[in-house]
C-alpha positions in Angstrom: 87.5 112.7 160.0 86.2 109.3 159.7 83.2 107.7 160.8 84.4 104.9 163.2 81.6 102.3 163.1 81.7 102.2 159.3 85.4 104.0 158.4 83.5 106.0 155.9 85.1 109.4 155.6 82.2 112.0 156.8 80.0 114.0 154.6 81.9 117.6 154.1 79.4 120.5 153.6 80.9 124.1 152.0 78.7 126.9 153.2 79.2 130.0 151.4 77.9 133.6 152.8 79.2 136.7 153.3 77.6 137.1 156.1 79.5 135.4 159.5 76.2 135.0 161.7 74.6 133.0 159.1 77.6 131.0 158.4 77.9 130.5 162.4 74.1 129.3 162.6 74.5 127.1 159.8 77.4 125.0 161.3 76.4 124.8 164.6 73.0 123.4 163.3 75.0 120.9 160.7 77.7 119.9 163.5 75.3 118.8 165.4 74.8 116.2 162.6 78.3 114.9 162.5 78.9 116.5 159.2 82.3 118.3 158.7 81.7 122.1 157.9 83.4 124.3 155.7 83.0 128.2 155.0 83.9 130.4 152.7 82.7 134.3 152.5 82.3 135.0 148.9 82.4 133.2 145.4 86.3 133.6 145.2 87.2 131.9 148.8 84.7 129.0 147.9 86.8 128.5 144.7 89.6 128.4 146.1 88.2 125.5 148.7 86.5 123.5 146.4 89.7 123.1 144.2 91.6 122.4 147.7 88.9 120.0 149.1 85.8 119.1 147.2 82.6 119.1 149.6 79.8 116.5 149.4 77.4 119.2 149.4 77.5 123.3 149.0 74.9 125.6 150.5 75.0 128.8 148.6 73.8 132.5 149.7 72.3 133.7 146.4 73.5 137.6 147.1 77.4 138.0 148.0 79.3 140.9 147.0 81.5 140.4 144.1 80.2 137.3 142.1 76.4 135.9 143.0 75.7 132.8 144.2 73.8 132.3 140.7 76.6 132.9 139.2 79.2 130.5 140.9 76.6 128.0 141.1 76.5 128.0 136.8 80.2 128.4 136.9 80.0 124.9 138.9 77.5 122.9 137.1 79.1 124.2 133.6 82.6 122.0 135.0 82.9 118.6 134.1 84.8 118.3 137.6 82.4 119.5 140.1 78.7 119.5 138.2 77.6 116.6 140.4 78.3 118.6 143.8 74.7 119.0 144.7 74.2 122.9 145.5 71.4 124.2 147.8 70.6 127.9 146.9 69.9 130.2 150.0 67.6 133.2 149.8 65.3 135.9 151.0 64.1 136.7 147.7 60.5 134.6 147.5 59.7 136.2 144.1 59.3 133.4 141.6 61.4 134.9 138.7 64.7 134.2 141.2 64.1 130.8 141.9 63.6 130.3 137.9 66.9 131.8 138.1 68.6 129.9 140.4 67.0 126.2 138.3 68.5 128.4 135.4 72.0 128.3 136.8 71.7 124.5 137.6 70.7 124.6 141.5 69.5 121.4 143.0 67.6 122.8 145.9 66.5 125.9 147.7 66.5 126.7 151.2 64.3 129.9 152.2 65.6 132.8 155.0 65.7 132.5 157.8 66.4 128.7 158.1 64.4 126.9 159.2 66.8 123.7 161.0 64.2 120.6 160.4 63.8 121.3 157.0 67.7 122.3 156.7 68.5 119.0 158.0 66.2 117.3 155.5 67.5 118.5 152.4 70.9 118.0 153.2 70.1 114.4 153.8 68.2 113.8 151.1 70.9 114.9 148.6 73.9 113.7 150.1 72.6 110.5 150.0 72.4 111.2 145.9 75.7 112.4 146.4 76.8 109.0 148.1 74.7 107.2 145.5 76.3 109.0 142.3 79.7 108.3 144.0 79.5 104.8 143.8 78.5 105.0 140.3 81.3 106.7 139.6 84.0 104.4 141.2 82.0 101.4 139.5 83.0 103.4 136.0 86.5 103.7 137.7 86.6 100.1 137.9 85.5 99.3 134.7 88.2 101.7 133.3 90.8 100.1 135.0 89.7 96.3 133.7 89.9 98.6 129.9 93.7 98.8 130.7 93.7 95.2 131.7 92.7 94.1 128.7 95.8 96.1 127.2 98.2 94.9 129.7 97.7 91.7 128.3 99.5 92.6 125.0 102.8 94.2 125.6 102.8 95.6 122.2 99.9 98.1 122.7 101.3 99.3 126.4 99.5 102.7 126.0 97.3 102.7 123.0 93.9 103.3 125.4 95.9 106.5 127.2 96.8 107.8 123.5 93.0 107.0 122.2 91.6 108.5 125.1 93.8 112.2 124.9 93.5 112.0 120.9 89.8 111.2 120.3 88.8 113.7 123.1 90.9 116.7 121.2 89.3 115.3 118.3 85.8 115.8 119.7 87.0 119.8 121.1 88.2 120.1 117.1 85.0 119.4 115.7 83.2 121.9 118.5 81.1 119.0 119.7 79.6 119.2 123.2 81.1 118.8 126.5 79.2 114.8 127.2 80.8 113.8 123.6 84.0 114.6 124.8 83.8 112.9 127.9 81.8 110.5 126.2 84.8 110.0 123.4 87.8 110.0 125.8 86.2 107.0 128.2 85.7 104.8 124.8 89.5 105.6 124.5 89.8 103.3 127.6 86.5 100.9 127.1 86.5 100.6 123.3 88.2 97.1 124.0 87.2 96.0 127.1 84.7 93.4 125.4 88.4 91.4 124.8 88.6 90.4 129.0 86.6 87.4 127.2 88.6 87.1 124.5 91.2 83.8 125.2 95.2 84.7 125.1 96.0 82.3 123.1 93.9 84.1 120.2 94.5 88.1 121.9 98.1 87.5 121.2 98.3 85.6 118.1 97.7 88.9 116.3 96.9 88.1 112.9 96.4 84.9 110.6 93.4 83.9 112.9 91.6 80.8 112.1 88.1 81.5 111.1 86.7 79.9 114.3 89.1 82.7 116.4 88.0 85.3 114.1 84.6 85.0 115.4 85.7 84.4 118.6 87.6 88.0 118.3 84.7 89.6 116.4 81.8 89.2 119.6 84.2 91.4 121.8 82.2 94.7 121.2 78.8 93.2 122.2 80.7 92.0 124.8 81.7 95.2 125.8 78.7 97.2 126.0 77.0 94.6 127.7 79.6 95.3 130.6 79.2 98.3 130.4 75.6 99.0 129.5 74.0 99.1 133.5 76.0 102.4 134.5 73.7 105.0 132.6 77.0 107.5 132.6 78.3 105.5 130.0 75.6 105.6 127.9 76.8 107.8 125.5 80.4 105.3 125.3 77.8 102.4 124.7 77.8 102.6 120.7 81.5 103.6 120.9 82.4 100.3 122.1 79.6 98.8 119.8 79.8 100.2 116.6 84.3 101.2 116.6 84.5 98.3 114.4 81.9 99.1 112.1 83.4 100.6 108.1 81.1 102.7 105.7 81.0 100.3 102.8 79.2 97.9 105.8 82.1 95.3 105.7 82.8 96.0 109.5 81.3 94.2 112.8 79.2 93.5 114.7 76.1 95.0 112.6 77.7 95.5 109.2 76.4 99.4 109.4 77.2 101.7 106.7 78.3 105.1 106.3 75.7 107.3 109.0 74.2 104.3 110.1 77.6 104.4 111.8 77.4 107.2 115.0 79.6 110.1 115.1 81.1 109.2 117.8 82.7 105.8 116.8 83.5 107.3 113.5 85.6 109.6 115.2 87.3 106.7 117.4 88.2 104.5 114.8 89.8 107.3 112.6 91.8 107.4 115.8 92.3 104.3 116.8 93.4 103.5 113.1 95.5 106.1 113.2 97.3 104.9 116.4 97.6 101.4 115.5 99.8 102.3 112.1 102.2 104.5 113.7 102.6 101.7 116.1 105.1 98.8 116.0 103.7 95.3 115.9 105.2 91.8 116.0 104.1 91.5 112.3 104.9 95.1 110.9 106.7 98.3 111.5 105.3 101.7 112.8 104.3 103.8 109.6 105.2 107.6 109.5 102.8 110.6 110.0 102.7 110.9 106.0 102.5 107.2 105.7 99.8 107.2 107.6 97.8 109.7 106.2 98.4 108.3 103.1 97.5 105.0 104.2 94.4 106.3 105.6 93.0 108.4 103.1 93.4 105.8 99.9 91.8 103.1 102.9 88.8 105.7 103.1 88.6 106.1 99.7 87.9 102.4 99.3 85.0 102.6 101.9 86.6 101.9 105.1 87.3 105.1 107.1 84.6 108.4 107.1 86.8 110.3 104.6 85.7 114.2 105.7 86.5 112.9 109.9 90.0 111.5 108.4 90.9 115.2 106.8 89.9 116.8 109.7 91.8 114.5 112.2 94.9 115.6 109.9 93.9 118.7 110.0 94.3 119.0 113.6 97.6 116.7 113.8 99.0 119.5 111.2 98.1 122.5 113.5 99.4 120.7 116.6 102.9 120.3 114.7 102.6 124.0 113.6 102.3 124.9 117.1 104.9 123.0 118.2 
């Protein structure tokens, strides 16, 4: 159902009780509101709806048989894909040791029984209009994603590379155990590590190698360039020295800083090692793809010299050997 005066889908609120009287309540008050209503009885229904059709907004009874509402609020909050649904808790209990709870489980608001419908009508305005808000952040990052597979587009010979960095350098980052923003963090600069090149001329993007020192500098401003696209969105903050610093090398040769070994973050070390990786068993215009073994070869005498972190290049084997075990 759409709004008609602005064609803006309308705000779809998931209101999860066991009990039907309160769910009833609830949607006659929100309806009244234009807002579409959904319902679910327990923590296992609402799971099932939220996968089917994620709401704007979920108001959650805290005590339902089977799992709580504490519970399925965590379990939300703990998933990548549906952390920034806003959920309002709803309770009886006043005692302060279960509202500690529910901020424990990642709740964004409490609403206190029985309802009270001005102050129901508030809240849910107040954060749907953060919802509305982080929703346009998030198709702003879309966009900027889908300019980071521009760039590539423009070389034929690299049709793919940013889909292989991103899968790669985000198993990479589950690998090494590192935490869930990393790996988020780690598989968007899969896609963005390049996008400083929508600057860079064609002329000089495709030549590929033998640039001139004027179109080596040229080249070589594309990761400033990059996070300065990139660097209003505060979700990608954690991509920002990714896209800075994948260029970097830990004898302090790289660009655009000339960093050295853990002046370098973790989390461009880890991209390049991939990147790298991708590139040799890659065919170019001026060379042919390497072999697995070539590669790791390759790799390991280039981090000997002071290129590549030599302990992320073992373990980035390490996990290409157990894949091919498994498979």
């Amino acid at each position: 159902m759409e709004d008609v005066l602005t064609g803006r889908q309308k705000p779809s609120i998931l209101v999860v009780d066991d009990h039907p009287q309160n769910v009833m309540v609830m949607t006659e008050l929100l309806s009244t509101r234009g807002y579409r209503i959904l319902s679910a009885h327990d923590a296992a229904t609402a799971e099932i709806e939220i996968r089917r059709d994620p709401p704007d907004l979920i108001l959650l009874d805290v005590i339902m048989p089977g799992k709580t509402g504490y519970e399925l609020c965590r379990q939300l909050k703990d998933d990548p894909l549906t952390r920034l649904i806003p959920v309002v808790m709803i309770t009886g209990l006043t005692a302060r040791e279960d509202r500690l709870k529910g901020i424990e489980a990642g709740a964004d608001d409490f609403l206190s029984k029985p309802i009270n419908p001005e102050e129901l009508f508030a809240r849910v305005s107040s954060l749907l209009k953060l919802k509305e808000f982080t929703d346009e952040l998030e198709t702003a990052e879309s966009v900027i994603c889908t300019l980071g597979l521009s760039v590539e587009s423009r070389d034929p010979y690299t049709e793919g590379h940013c889909e292989r960095l991103a899968q790669n350098a985000s198993a990479m980052g589950r690998h090494l155990k590192l935490g869930e923003d990393s790996i988020v963090a780690l598989r968007r600069g899969g896609y963005l590590h390049d996008l400083g090149k929508i600057a860079v001329p064609d002329e000089i993007l495709k030549k590929g190698s033998n640039l001139t020192p004027a179109e080596w500098d040229i080249m070589k401003k594309h990761p400033v360039t990059g996070e300065r696209i990139c660097r209003p969105l505060k979700s990608l903050r954690l991509v920002l020295p990714i896209i800075r610093s994948h260029h970097e090398h830990s004898d302090g040769s790289g660009y655009p800083d000339g960093l050295r070994r853990e002046e370098i973050p973790l989390l461009p070390r880890i991209l390049q090692v991939v990147d790298v990786y991708d590139a040799l068993r890659t065919a170019r215009p001026y060379k042919p793809p390497l072999s697995h073994d070539q590669a790791a070869v390759t790799m390991r005498g280039e981090s000997r010299a002071g290129l590549w972190d030599p302990e992320l290049v073992d373990e980035y084997f390490r996990m290409l050997d157990q894949r091919r075990q498994v498979a």
